[in-house]
C-alpha positions as CSV (number, residue, x, y, z in Angstrom):
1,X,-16.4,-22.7,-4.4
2,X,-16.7,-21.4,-0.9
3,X,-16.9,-18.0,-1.8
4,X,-19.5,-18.2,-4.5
5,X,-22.1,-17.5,-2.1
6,X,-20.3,-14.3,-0.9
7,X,-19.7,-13.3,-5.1
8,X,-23.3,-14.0,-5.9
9,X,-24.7,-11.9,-2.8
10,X,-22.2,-8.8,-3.1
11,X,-23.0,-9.1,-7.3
12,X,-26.6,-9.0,-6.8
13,X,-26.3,-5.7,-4.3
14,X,-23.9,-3.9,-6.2
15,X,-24.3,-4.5,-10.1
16,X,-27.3,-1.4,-10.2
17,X,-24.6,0.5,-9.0
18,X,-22.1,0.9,-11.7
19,X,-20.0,-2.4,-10.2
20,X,-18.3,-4.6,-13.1
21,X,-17.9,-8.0,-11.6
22,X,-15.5,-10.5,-13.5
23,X,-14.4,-13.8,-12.6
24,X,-11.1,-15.4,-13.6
25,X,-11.2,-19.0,-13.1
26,X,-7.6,-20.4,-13.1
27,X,-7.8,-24.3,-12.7
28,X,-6.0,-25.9,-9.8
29,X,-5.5,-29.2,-11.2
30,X,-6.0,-30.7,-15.0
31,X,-9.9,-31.9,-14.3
32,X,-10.9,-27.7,-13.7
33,X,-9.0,-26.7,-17.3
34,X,-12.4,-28.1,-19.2
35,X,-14.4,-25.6,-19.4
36,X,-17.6,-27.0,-20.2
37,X,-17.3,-28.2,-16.3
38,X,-16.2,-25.1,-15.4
39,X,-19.5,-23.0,-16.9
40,X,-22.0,-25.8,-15.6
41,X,-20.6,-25.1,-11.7
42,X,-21.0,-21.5,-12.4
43,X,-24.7,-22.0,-13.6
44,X,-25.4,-24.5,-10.7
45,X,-24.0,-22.0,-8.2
46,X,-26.1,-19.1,-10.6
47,X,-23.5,-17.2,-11.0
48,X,-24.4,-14.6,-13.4
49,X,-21.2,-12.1,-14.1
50,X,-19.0,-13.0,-16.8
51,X,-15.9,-15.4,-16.1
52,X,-13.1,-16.0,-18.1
53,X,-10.6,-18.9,-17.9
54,X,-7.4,-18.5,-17.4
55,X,-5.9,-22.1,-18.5
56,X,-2.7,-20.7,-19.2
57,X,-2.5,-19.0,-16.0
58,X,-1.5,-15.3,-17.1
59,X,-3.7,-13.5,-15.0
60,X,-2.4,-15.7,-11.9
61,X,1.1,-14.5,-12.7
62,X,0.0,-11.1,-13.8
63,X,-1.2,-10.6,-9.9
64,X,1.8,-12.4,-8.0
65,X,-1.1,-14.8,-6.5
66,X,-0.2,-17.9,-4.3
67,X,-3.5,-19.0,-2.9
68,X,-7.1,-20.3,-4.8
69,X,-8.9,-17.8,-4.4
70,X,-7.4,-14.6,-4.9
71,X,-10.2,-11.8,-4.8
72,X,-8.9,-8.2,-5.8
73,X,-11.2,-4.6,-5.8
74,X,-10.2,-2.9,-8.7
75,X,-10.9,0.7,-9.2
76,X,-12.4,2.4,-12.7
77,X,-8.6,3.2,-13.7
78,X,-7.9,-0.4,-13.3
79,X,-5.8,0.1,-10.2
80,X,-5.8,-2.5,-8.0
81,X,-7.3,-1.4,-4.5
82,X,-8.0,-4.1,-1.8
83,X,-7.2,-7.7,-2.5
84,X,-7.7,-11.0,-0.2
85,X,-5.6,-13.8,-0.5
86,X,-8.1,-17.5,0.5
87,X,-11.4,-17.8,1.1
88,X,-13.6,-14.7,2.2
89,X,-15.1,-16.7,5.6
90,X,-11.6,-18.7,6.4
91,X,-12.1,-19.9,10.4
92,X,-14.2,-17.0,11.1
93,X,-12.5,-14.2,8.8
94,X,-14.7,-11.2,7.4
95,X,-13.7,-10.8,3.7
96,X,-16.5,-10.6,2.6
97,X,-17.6,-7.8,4.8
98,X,-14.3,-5.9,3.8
99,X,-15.3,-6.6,-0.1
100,X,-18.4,-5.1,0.5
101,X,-17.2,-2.3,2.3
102,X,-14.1,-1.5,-0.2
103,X,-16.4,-1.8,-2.9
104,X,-19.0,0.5,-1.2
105,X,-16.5,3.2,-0.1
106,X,-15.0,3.2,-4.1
107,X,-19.0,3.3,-5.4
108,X,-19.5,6.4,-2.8
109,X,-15.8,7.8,-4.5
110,X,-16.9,7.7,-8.1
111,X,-20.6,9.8,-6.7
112,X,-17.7,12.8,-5.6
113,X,-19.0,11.3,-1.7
């Protein structure tokens, strides 16, 4: 929930630019599996990039992750190219402006820049 602000700011600058944003909402305990709950936080936060849910935790596995949330840059082959393990703004920590900057750089890549 922390980072939503970050994902709804960094969607809304780069979604006009070729950008997919996806969510994957893994729950963390048995109340976050319902996923009526689940679509009503991302519509209070106005969060407006498609989310799956991951109840059964494959994607979680898939990517080796250990901490809630996981955020991962993927480039158009589907390779995964920058990830960040916890919130973005953890005691002071600039994820977000790292996002913003590796998805930058890989929009500039895909122009030939």
């Amino acid at each position: 929930m922390r980072n939503y602000s970050s994902y709804k700011s960094i969607w809304n600058e780069f979604k006009d630019k070729g950008v997919v944003m996806i969510g994957i909402h893994t729950p963390e305990t048995k109340a976050e599996r319902n996923v009526q709950s689940v679509k009503k936080k991302m519509d209070e936060a106005g969060l407006t990039f498609p989310i799956a849910i991951d109840n059964k935790t494959t994607m979680w596995h898939r990517y080796h992750n250990a901490y809630w949330p996981s955020v991962y840059v993927i480039d158009r082959e589907g390779i995964a190219r920058w990830g960040w393990a916890g919130e973005l703004g953890w005691k002071g920590a600039k994820g977000e402006y790292h996002m913003r900057q590796r998805i930058q750089w890989l929009v500039d890549e895909a122009k030939g820049k």
